[in-house]
C-alpha positions in Angstrom: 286.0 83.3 359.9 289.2 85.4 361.0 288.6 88.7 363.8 291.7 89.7 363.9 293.8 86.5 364.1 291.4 84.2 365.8 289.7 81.9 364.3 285.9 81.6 365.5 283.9 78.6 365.0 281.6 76.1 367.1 282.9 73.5 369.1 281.7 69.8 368.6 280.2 69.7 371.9 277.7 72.9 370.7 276.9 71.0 367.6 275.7 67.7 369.4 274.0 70.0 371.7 272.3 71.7 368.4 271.6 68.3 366.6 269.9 67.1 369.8 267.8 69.8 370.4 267.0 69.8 366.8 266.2 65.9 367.3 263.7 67.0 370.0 262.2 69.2 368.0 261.5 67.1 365.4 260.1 64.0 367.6 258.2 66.7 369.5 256.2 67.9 366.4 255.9 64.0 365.3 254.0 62.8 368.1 252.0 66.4 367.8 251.3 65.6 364.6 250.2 62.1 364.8 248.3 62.9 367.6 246.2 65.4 365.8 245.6 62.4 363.2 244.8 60.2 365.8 242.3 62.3 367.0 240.7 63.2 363.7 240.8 58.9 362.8 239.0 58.5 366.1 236.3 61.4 365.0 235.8 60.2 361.7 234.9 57.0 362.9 232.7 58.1 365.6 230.8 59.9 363.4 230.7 57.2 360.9 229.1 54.4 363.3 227.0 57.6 364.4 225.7 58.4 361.1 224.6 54.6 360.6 223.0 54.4 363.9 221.1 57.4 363.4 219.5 56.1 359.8 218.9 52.7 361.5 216.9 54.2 364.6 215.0 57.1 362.7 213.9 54.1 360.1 213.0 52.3 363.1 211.2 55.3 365.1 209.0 55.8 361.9 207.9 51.9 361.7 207.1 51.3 365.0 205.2 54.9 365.5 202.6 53.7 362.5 202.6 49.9 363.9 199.5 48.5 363.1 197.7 47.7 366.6 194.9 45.1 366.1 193.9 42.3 367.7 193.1 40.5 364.5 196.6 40.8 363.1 199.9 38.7 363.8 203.1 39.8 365.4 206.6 38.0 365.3 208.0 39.1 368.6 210.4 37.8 371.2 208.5 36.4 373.9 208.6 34.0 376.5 206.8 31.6 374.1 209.6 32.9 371.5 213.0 33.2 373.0 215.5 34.4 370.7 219.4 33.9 371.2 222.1 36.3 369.7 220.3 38.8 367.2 216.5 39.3 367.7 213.7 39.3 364.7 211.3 41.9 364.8 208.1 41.9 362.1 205.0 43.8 361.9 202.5 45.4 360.2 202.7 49.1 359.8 201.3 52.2 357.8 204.2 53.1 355.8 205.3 52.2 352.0 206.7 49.0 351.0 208.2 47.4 348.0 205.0 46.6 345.3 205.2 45.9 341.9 201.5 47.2 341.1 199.3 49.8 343.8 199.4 48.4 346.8 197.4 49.5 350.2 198.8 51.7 352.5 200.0 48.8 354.8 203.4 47.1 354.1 205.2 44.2 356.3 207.9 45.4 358.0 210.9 43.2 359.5 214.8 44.0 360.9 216.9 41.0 361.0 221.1 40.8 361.3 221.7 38.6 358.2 224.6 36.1 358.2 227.3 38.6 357.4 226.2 40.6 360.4 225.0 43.0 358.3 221.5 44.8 359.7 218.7 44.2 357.1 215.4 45.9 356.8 212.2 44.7 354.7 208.8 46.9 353.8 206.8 44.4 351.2 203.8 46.3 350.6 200.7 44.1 351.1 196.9 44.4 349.9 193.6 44.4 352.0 192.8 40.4 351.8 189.8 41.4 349.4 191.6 42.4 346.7 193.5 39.6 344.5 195.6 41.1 342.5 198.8 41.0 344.7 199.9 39.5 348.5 196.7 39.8 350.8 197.4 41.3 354.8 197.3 38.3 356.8 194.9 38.4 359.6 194.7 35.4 362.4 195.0 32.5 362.6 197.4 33.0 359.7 200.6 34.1 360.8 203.6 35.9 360.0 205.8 32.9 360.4 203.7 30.9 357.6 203.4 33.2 355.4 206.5 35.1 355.1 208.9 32.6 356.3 212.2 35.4 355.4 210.6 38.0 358.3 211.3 35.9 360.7 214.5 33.6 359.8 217.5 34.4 357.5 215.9 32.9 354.5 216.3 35.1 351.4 214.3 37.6 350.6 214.6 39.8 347.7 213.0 42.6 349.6 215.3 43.1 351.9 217.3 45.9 352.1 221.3 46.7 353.2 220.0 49.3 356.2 222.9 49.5 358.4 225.6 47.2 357.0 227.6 47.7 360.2 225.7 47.0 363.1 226.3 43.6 364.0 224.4 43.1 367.4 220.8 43.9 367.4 218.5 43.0 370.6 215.2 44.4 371.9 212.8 44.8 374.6 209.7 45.9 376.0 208.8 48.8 378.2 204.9 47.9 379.6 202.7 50.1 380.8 203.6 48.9 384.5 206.8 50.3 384.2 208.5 47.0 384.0 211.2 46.6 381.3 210.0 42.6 380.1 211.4 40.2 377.3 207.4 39.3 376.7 205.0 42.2 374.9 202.1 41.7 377.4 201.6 41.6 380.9 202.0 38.3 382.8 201.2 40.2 386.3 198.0 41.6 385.1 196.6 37.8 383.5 197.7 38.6 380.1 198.7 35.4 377.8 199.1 37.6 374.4 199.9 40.4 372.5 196.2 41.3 371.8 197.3 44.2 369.7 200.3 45.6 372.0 197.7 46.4 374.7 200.5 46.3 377.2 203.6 47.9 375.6 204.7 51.5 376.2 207.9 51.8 374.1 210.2 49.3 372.6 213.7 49.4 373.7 216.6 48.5 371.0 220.0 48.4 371.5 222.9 48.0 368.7 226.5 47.6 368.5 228.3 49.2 365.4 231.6 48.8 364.4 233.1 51.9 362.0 233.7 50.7 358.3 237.6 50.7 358.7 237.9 48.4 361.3 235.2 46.4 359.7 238.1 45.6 357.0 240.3 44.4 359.7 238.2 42.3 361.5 237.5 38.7 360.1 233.5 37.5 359.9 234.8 34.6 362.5 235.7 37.7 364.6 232.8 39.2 364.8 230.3 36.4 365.0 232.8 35.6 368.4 232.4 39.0 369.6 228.7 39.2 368.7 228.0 36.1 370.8 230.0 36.9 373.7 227.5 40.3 373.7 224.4 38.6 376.2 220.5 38.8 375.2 218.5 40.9 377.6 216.8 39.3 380.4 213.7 40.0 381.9 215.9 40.8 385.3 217.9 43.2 383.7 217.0 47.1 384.7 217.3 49.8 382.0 221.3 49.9 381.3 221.9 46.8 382.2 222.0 45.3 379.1 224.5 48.2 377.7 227.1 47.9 380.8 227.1 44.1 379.7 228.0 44.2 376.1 230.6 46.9 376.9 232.1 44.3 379.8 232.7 41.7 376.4 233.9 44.1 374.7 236.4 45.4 377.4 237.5 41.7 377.8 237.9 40.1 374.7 241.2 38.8 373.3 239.7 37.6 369.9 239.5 41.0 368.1 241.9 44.0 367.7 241.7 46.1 369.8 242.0 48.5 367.7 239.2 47.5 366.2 237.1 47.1 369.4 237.8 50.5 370.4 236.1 52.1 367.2 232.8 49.8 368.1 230.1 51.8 369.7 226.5 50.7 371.7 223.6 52.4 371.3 219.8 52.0 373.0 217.0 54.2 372.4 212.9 53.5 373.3 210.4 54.1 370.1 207.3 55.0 371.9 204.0 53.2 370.5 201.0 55.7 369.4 198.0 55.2 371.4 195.5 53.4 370.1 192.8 55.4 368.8 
């Protein structure tokens, strides 16, 4: 451009300072950018894990509120007489539909396993007073759980089973008794107790979970997991409340054989389902 007879125009030191501060720019809204989708990956995953653990626990909160409490009825619990390393087995009676292929009664069989591909299974078969004949009878003592049902309580197939929470990998429980003692046996040792005799001792039951959000899931090998899930302790009857959750998240904070990525998105959970009182 000509004013007058000068010629106006920018110098090559004002353009690199232009193209710089246009580079800064540009990396500045980058990383504002990916930060932002950072943030809303990290959300979406959250509340994906949270959504599954939600489902899981009100399934469970239902169950174990209409447990069937009888002295006359078996229970496959973890016990001192029934220690159970790495995932617990939990089965029970309880008023609440199950699978039936004709009208059953209103009392089903209820068990929550982890099955091999650390996938969190639920069953309800729907069972019939041990009168009637026309379909499985309710199996009162000395018949057992165990005998009978052999897939509530091992990780035999069953075709009653159901996909429940396909990525909770970790599942363990406990016992809050009525002394106030958190115990890995459903009774009372301190009082002269040797059974369950219909939950006579147990307040609440305490279940904690570890969930891992579906799109780390991908990235994480089965060997991976089943590692990670093993390096996550069983509760012992030492443990106080919280105990159990500042362990598994010490494993997780510490091991080398999983993403971290992937470890980061996995998220612990406990909550107590309080029994009903018996009537």
């Amino acid at each position: 451009m000509l004013i007058g007879r000068r010629l106006v125009a920018f110098t090559l030191a004002e353009m690199l300072i232009a193209i710089a501060v246009l580079a800064l720019l540009v990396l500045l809204i980058t990383r504002l950018f990916n930060s932002a989708a950072n943030i809303t990956t990290t959300g979406n995953k959250r509340m994906d894990v949270d959504a599954q653990s939600r489902a899981l626990f009100d399934r469970i909160a239902v169950d174990v509120a209409q447990m069937v409490k009888r002295t006359d009825v078996d229970y496959y619990l973890k016990s001192s007489a029934n220690s159970q390393n790495g995932n617990d087995h939990l089965a029970f009676y309880s008023v609440v539909p199950g699978y039936s292929t004709t009208s059953a009664s209103p009392i089903s069989l209820v068990a929550y396993r982890i099955n091999a591909q650390n996938k969190g299974e639920r069953m309800a078969k729907g069972l019939f007073w041990n009168g009637d004949t026309s379909g499985t009878p309710i199996v009162f003592l000395p018949l057992t759980i165990s005998s009978t049902w052999p897939a509530a309580t091992t990780g035999s197939i069953d075709s009653d089973y159901e996909l429940i929470a396909p990525n909770v990998f970790r599942f363990e429980y406990s016992y809050l008794l009525k002394n106030s003692v958190l115990s890995d046996t459903p009774w009372d040792v301190g009082a002269g107790h040797t059974g369950v005799a219909g939950m006579q001792d147990v307040v609440a039951i305490s279940v904690a979970i570890a969930v891992i959000d579906p799109k780390s899931r991908v990235i994480v090998s089965d060997t991976q997991l089943t590692s990670l899930r093993d390096a996550m302790t069983d509760f012992a009857s030492t443990m106080k409340p919280g105990d159990l959750i500042t362990q598994w998240q010490g494993a997780l904070d510490s091991t080398t054989n999983v993403p971290r990525v992937a470890v980061s998105a996995i998220r612990i959970y406990e909550r107590y389902f309080q029994l009903a009182p018996k009537p």
